[in-house]
N, CA, C and O atoms as a Tripos MOL2 file, in Angstrom:
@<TRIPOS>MOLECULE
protein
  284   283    71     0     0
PROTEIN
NO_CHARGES

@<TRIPOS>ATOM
      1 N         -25.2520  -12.2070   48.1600 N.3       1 UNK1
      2 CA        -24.6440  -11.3150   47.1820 C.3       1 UNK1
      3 C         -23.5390  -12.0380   46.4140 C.2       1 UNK1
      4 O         -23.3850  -12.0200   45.1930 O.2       1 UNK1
      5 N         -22.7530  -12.7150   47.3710 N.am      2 UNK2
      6 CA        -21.8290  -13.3770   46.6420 C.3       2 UNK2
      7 C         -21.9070  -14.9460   45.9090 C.2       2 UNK2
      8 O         -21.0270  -15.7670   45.6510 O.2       2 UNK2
      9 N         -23.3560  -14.9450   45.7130 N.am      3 UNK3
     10 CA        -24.0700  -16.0840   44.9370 C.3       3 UNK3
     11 C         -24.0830  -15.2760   43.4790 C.2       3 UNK3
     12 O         -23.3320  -15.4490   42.5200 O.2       3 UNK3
     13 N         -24.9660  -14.5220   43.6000 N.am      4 UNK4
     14 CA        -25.3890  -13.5690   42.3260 C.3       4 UNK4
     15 C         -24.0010  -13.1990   41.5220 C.2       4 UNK4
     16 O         -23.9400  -13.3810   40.3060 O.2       4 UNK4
     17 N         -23.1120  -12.7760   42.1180 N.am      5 UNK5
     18 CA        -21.6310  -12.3170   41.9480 C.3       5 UNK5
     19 C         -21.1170  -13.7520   40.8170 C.2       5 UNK5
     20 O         -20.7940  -13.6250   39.6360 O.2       5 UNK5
     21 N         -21.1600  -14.8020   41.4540 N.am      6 UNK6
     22 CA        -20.8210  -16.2900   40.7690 C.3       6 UNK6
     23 C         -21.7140  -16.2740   39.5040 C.2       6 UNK6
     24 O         -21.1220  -16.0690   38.4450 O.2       6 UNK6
     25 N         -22.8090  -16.4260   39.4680 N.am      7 UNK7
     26 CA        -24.1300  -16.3330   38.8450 C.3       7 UNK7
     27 C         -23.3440  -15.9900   37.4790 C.2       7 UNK7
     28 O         -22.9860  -16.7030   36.5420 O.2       7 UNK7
     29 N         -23.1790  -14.1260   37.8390 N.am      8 UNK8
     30 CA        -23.0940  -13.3020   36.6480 C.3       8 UNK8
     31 C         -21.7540  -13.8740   36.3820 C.2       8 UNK8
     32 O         -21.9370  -14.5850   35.3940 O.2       8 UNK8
     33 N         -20.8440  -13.9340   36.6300 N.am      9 UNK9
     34 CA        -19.4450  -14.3220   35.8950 C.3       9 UNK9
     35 C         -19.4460  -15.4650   34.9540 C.2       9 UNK9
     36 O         -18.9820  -15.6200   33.8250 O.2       9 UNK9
     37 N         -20.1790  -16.2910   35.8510 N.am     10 UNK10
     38 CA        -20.5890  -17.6550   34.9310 C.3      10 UNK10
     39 C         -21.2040  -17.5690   33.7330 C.2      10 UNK10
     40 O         -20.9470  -18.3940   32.8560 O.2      10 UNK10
     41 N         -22.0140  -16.6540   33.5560 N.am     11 UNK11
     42 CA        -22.9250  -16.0840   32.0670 C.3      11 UNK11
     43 C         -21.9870  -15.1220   31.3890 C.2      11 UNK11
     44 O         -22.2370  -14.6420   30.2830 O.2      11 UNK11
     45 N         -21.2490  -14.9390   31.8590 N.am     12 UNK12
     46 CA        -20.5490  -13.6800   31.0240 C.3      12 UNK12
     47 C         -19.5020  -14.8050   30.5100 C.2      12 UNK12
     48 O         -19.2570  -14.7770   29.3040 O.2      12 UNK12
     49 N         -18.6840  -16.0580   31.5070 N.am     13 UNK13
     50 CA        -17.9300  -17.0710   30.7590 C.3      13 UNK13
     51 C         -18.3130  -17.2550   29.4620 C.2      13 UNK13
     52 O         -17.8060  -17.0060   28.3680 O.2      13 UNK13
     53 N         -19.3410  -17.7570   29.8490 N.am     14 UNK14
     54 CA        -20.4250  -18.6760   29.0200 C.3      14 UNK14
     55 C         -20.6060  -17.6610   27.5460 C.2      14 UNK14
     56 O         -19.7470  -17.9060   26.6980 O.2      14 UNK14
     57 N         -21.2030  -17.0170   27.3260 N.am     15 UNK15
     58 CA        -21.0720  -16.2000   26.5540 C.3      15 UNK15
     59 C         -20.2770  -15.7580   25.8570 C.2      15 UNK15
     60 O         -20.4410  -15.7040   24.6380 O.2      15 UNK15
     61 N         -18.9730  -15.2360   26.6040 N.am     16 UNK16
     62 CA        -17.3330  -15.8020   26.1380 C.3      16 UNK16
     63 C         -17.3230  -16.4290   25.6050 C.2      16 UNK16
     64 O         -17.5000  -16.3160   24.3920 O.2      16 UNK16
     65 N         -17.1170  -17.4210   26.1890 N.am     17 UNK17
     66 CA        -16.5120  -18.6650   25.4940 C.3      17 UNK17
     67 C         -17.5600  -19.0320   24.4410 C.2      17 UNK17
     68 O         -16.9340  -19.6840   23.6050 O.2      17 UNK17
     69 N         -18.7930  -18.9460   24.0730 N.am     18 UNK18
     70 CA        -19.0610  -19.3930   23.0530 C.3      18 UNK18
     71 C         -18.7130  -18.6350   22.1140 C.2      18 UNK18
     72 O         -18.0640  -19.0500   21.1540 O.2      18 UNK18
     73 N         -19.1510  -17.2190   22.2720 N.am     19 UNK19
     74 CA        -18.1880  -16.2410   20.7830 C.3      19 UNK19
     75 C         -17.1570  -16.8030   21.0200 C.2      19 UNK19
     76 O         -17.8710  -17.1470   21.9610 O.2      19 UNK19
     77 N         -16.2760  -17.2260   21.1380 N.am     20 UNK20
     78 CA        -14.3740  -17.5780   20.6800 C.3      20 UNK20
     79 C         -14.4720  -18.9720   19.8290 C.2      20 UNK20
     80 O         -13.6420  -19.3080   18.9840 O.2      20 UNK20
     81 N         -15.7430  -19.7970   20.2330 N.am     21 UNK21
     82 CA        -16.3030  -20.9590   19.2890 C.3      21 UNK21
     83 C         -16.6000  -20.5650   18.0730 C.2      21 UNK21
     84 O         -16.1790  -20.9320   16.9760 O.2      21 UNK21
     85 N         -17.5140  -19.6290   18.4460 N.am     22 UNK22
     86 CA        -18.8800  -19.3710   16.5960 C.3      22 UNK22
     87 C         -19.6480  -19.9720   16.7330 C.2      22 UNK22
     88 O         -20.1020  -20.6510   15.8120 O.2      22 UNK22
     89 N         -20.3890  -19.9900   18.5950 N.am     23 UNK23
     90 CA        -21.3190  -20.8680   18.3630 C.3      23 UNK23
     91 C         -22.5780  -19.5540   18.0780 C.2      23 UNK23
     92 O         -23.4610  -19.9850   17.3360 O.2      23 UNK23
     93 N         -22.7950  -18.1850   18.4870 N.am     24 UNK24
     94 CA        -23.7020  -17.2500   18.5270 C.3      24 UNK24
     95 C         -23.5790  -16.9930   16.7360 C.2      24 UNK24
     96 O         -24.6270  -16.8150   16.1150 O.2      24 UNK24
     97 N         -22.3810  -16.9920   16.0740 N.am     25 UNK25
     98 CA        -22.7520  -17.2590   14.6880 C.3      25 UNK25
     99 C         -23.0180  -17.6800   13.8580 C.2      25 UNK25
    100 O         -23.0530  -18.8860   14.1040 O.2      25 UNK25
    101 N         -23.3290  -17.4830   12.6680 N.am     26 UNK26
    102 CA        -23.5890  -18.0000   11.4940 C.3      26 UNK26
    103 C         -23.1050  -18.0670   10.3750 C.2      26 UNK26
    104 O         -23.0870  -17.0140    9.7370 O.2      26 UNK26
    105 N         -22.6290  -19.1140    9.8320 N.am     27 UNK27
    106 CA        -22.1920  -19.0030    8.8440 C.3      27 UNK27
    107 C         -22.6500  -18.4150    7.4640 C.2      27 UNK27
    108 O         -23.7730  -18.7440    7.0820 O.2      27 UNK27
    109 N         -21.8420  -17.5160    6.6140 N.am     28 UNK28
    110 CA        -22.8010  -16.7420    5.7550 C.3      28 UNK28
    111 C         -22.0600  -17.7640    4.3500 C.2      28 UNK28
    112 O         -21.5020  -18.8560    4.4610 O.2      28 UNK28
    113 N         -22.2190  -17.2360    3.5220 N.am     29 UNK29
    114 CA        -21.5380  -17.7420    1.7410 C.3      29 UNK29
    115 C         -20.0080  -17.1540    1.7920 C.2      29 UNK29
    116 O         -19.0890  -17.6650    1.1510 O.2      29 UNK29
    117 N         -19.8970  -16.2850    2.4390 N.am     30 UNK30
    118 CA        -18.1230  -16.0230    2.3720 C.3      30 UNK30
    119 C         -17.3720  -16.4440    4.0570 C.2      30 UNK30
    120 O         -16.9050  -15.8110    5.0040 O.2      30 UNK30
    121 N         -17.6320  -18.0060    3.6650 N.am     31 UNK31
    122 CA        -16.7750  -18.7640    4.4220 C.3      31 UNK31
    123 C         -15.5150  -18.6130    4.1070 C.2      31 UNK31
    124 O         -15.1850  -18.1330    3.0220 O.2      31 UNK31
    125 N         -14.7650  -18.9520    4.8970 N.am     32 UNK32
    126 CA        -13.2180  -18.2470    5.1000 C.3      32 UNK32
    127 C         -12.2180  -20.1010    4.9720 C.2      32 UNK32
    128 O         -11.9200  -20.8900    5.8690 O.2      32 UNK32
    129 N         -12.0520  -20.1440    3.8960 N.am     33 UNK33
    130 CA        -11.0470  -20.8800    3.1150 C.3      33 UNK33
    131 C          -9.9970  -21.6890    4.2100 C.2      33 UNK33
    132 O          -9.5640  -21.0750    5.1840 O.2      33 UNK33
    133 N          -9.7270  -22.7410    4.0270 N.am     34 UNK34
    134 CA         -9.0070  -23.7990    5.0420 C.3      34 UNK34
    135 C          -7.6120  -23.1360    5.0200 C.2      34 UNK34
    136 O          -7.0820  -22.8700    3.9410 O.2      34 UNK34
    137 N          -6.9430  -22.8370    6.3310 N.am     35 UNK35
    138 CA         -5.1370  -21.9750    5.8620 C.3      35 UNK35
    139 C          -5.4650  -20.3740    5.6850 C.2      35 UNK35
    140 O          -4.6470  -19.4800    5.4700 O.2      35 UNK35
    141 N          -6.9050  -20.2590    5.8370 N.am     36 UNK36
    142 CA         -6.6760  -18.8500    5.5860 C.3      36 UNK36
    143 C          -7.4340  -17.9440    7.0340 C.2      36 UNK36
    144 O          -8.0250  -18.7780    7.7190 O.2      36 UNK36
    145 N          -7.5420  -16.6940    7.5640 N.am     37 UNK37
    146 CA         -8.0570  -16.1130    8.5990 C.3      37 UNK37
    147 C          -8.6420  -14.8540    8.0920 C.2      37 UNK37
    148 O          -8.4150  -14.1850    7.0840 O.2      37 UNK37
    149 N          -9.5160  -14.7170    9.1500 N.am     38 UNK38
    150 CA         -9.7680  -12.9340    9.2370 C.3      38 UNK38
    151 C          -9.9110  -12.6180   10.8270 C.2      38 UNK38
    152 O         -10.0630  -13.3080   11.8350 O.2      38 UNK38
    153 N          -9.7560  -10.8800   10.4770 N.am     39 UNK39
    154 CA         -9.5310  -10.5140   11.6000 C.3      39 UNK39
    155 C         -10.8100   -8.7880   11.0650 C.2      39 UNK39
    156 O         -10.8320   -8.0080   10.1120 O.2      39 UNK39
    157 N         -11.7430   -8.9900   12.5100 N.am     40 UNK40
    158 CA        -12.4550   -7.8810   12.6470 C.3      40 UNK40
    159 C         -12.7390   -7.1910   13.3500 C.2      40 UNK40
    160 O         -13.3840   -7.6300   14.3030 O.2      40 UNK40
    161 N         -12.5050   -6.0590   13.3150 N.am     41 UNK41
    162 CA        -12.4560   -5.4290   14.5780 C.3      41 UNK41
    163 C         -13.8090   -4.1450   14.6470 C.2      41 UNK41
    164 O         -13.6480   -3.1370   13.9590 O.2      41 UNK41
    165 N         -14.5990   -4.2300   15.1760 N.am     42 UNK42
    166 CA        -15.6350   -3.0710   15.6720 C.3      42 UNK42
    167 C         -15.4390   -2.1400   16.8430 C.2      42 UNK42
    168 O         -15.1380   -2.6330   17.9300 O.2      42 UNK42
    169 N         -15.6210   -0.5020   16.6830 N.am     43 UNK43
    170 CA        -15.8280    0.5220   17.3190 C.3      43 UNK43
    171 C         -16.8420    0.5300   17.5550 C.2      43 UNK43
    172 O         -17.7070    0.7570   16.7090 O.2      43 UNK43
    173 N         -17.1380    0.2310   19.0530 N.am     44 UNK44
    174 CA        -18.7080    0.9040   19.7910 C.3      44 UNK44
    175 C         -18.9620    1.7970   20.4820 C.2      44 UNK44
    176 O         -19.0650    1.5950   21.6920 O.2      44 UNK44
    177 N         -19.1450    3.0540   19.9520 N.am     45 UNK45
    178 CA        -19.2880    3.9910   21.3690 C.3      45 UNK45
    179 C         -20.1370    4.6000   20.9070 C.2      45 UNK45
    180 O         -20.6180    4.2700   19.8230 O.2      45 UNK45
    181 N         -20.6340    5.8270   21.6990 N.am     46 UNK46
    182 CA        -21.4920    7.1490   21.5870 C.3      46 UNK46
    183 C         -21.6420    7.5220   20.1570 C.2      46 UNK46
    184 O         -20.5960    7.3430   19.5330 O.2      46 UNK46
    185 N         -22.3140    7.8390   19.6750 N.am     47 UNK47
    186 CA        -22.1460    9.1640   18.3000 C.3      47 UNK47
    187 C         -21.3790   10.2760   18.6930 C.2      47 UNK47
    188 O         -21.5250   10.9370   19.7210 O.2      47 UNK47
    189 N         -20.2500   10.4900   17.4730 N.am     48 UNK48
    190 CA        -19.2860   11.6760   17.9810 C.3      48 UNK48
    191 C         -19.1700   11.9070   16.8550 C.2      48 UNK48
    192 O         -19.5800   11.3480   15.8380 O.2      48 UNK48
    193 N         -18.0200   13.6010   17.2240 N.am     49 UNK49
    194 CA        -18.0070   13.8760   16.1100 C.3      49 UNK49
    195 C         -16.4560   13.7330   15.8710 C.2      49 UNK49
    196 O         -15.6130   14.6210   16.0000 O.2      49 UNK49
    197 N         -16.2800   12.5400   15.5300 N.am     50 UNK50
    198 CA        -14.9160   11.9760   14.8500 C.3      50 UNK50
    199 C         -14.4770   12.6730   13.4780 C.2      50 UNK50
    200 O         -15.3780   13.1180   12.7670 O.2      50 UNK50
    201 N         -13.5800   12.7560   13.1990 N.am     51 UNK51
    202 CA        -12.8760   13.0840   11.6830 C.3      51 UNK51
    203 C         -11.6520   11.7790   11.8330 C.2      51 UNK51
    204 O         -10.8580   11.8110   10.8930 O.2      51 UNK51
    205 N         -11.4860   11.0800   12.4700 N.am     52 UNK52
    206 CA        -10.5210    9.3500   12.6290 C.3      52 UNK52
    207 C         -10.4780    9.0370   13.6300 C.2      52 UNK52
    208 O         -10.5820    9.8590   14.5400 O.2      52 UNK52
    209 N         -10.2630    7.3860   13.9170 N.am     53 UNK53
    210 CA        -10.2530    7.0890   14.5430 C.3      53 UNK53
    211 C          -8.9590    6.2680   14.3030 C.2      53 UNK53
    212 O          -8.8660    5.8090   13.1640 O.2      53 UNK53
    213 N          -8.0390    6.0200   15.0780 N.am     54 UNK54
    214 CA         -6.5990    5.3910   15.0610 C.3      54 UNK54
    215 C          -6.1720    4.3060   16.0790 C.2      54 UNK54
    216 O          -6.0820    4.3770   17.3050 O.2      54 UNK54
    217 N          -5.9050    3.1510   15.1200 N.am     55 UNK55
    218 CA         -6.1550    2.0820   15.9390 C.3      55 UNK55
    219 C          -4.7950    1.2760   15.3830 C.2      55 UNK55
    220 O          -4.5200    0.8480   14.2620 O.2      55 UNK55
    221 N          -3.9330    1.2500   16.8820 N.am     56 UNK56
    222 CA         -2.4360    1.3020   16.7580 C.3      56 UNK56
    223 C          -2.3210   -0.2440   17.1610 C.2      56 UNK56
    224 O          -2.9170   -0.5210   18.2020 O.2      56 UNK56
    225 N          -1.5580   -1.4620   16.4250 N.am     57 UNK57
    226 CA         -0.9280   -2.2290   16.9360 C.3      57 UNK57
    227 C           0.0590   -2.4720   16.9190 C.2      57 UNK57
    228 O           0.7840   -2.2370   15.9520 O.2      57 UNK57
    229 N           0.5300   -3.1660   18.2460 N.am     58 UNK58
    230 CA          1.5080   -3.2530   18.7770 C.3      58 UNK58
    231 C           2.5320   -4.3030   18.1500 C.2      58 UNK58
    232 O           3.6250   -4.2590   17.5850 O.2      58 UNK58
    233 N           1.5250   -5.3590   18.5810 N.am     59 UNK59
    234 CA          2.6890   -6.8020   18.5730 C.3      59 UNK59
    235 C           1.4640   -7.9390   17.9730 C.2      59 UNK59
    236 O           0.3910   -7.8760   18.5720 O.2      59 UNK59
    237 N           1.5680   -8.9850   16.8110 N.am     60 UNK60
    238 CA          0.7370   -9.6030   16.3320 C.3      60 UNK60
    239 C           1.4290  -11.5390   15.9780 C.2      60 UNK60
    240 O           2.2840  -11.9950   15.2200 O.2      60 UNK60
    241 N           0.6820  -12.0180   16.7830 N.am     61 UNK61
    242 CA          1.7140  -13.1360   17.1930 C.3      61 UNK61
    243 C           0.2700  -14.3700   16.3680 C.2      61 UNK61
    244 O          -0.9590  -14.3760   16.3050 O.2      61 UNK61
    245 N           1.1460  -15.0350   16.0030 N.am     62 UNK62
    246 CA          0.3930  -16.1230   15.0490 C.3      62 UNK62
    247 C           1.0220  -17.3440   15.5170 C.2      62 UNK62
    248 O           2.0480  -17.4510   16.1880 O.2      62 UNK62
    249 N          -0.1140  -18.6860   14.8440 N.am     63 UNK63
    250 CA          0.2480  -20.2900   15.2920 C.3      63 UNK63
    251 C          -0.1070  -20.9260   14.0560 C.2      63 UNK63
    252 O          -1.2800  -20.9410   13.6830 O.2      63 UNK63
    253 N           1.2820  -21.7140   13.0630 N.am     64 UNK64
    254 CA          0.8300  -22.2950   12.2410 C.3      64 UNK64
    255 C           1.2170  -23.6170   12.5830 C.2      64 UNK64
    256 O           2.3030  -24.1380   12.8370 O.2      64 UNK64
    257 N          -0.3380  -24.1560   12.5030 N.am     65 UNK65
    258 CA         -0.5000  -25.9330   12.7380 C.3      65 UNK65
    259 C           0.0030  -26.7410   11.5160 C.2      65 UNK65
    260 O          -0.2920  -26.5860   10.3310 O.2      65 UNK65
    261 N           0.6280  -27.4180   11.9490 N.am     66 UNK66
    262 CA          0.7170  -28.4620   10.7730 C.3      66 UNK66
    263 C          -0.2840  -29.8960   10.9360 C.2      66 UNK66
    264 O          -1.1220  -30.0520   11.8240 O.2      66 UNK66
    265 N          -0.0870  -30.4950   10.2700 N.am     67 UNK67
    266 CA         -0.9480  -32.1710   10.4430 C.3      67 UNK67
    267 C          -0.6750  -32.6700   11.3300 C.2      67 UNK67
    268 O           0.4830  -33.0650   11.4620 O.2      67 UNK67
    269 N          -1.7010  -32.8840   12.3980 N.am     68 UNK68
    270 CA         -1.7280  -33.3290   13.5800 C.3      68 UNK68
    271 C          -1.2730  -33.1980   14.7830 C.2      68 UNK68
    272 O          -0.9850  -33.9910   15.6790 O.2      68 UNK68
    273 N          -1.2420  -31.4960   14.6010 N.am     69 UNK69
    274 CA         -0.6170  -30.3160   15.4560 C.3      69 UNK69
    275 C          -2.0020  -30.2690   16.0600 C.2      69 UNK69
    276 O          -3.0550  -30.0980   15.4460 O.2      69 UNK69
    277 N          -1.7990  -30.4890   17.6590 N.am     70 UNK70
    278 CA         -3.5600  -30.1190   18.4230 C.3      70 UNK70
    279 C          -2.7990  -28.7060   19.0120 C.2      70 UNK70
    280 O          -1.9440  -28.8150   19.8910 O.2      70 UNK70
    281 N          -3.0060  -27.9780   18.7100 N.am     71 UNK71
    282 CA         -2.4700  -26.9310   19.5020 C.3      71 UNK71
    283 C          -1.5100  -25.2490   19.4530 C.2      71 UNK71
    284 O          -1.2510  -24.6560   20.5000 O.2      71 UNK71
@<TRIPOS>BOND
     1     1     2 1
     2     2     3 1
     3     3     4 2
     4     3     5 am
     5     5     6 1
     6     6     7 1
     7     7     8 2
     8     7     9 am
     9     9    10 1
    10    10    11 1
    11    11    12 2
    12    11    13 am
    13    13    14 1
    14    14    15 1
    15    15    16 2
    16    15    17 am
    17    17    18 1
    18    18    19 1
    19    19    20 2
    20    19    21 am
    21    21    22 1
    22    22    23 1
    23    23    24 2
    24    23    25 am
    25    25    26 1
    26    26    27 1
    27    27    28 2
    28    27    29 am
    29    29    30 1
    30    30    31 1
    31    31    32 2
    32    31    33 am
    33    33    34 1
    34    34    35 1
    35    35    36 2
    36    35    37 am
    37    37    38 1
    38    38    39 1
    39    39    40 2
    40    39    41 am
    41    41    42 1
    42    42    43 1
    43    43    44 2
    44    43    45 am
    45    45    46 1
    46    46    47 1
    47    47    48 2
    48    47    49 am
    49    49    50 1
    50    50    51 1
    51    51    52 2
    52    51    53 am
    53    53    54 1
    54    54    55 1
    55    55    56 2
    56    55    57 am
    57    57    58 1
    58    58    59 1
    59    59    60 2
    60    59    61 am
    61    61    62 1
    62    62    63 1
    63    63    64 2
    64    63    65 am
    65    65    66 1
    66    66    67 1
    67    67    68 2
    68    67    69 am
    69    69    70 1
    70    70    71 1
    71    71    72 2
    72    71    73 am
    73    73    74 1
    74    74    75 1
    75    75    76 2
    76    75    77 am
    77    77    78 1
    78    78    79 1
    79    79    80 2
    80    79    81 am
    81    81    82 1
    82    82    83 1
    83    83    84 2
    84    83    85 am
    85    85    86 1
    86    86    87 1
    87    87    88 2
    88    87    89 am
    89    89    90 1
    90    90    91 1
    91    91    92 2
    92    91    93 am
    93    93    94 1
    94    94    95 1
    95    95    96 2
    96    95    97 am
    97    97    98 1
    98    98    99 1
    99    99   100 2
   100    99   101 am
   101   101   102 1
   102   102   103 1
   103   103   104 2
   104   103   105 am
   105   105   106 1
   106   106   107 1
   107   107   108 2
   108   107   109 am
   109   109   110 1
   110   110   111 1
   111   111   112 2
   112   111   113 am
   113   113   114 1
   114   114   115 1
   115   115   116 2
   116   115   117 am
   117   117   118 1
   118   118   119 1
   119   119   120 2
   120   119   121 am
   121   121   122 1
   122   122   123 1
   123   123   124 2
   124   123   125 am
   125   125   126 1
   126   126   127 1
   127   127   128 2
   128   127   129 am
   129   129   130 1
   130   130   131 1
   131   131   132 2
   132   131   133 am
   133   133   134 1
   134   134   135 1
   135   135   136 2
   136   135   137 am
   137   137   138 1
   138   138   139 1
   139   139   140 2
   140   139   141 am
   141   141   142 1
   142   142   143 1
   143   143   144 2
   144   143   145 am
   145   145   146 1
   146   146   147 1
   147   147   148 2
   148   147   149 am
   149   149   150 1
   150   150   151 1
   151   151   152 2
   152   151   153 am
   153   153   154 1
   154   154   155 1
   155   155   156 2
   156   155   157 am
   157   157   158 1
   158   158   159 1
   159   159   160 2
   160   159   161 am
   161   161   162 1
   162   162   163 1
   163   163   164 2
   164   163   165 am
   165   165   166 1
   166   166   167 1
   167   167   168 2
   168   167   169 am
   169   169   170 1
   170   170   171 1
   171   171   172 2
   172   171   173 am
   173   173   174 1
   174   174   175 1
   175   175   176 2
   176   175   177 am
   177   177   178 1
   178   178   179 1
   179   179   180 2
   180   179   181 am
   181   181   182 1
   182   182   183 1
   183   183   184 2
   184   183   185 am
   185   185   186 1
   186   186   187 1
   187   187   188 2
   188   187   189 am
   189   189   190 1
   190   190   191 1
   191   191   192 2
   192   191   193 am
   193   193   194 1
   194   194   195 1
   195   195   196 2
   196   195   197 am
   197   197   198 1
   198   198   199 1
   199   199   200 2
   200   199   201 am
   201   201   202 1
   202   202   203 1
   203   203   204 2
   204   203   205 am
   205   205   206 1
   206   206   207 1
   207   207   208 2
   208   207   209 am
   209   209   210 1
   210   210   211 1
   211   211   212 2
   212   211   213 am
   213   213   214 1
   214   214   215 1
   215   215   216 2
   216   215   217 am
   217   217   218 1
   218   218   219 1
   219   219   220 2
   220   219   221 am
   221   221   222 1
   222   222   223 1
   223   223   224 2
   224   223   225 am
   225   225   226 1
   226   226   227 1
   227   227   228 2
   228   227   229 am
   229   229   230 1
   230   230   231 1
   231   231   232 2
   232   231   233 am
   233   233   234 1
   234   234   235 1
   235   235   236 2
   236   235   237 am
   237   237   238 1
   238   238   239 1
   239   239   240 2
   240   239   241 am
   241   241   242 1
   242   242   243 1
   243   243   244 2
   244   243   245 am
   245   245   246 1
   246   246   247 1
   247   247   248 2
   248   247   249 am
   249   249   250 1
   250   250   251 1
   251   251   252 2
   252   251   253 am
   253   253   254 1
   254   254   255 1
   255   255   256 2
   256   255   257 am
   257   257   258 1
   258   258   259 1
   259   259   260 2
   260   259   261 am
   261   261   262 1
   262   262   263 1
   263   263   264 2
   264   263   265 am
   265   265   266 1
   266   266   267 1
   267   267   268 2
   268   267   269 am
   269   269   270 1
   270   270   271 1
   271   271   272 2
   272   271   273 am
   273   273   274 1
   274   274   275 1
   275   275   276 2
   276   275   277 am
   277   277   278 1
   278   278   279 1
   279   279   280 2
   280   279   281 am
   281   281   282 1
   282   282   283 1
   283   283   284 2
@<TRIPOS>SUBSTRUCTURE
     1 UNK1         2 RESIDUE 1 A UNK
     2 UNK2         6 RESIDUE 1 A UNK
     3 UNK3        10 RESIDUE 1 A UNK
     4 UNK4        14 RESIDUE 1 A UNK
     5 UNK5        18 RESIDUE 1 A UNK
     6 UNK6        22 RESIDUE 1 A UNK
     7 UNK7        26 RESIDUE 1 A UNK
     8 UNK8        30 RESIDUE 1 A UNK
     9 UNK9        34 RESIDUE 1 A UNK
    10 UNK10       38 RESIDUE 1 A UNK
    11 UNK11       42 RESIDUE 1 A UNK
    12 UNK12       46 RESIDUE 1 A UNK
    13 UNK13       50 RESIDUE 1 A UNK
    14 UNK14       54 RESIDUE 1 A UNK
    15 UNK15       58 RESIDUE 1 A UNK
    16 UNK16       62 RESIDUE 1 A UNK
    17 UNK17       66 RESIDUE 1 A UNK
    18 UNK18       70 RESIDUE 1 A UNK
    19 UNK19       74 RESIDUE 1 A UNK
    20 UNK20       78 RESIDUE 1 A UNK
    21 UNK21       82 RESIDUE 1 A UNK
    22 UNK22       86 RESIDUE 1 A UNK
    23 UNK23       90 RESIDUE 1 A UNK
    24 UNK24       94 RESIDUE 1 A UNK
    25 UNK25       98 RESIDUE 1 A UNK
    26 UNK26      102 RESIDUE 1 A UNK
    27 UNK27      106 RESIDUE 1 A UNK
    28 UNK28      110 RESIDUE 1 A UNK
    29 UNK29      114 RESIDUE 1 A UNK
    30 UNK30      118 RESIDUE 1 A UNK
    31 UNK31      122 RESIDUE 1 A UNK
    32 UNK32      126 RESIDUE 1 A UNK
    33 UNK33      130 RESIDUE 1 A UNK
    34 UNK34      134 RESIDUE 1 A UNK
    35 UNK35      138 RESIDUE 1 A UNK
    36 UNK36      142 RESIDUE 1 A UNK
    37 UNK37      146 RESIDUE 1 A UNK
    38 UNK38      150 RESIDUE 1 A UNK
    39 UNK39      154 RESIDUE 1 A UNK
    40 UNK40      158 RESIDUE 1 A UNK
    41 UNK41      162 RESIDUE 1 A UNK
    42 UNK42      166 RESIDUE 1 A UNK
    43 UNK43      170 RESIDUE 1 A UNK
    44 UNK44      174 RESIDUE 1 A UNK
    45 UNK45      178 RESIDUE 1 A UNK
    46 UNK46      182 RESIDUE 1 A UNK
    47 UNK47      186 RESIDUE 1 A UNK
    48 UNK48      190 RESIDUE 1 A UNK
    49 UNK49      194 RESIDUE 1 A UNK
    50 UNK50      198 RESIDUE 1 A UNK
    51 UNK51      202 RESIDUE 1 A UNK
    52 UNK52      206 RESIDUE 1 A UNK
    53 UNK53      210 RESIDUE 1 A UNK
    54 UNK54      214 RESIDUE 1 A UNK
    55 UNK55      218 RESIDUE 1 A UNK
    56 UNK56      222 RESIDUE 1 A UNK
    57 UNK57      226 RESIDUE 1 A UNK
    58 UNK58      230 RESIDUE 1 A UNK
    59 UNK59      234 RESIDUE 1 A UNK
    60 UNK60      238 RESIDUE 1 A UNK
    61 UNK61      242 RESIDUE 1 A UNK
    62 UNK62      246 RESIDUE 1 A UNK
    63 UNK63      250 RESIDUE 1 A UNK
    64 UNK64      254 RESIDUE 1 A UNK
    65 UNK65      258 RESIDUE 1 A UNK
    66 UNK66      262 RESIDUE 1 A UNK
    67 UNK67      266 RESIDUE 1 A UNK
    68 UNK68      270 RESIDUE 1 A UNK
    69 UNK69      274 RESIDUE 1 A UNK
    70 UNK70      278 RESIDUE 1 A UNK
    71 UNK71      282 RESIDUE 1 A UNK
């Protein structure tokens, strides 16, 4: 059991970590400009019957690299 347990974590890493790459994506024609970001966020749930949905942040913390900043 506690093989299978390893197994699945390891694929779920894996999987991880490649979405945080872009390796499961693709690049489309509105490539996103050198210095510049986006940020997207998707709701997945059930069909409901919403009239809004409110999506509160908190705290938004950024890293600007300069030339030959690894990090």
């Amino acid at each position: 059991m506690k093989k299978y347990f390893v197994i699945l974590f390891l694929l779920i890493f894996a999987i991880f970590i490649s979405g945080c790459m872009g390796l499961l994506t693709t690049p489309g024609e509105d490539s996103i400009a050198p210095g510049k970001g986006r940020l997207e966020i998707y709701l997945t749930d059930a069909p409901g019957d919403y009239e809004e949905v409110n999506i509160i942040i908190y705290k938004i913390e950024g890293h600007i690299a300069v030339d030959g900043d690894e990090g």
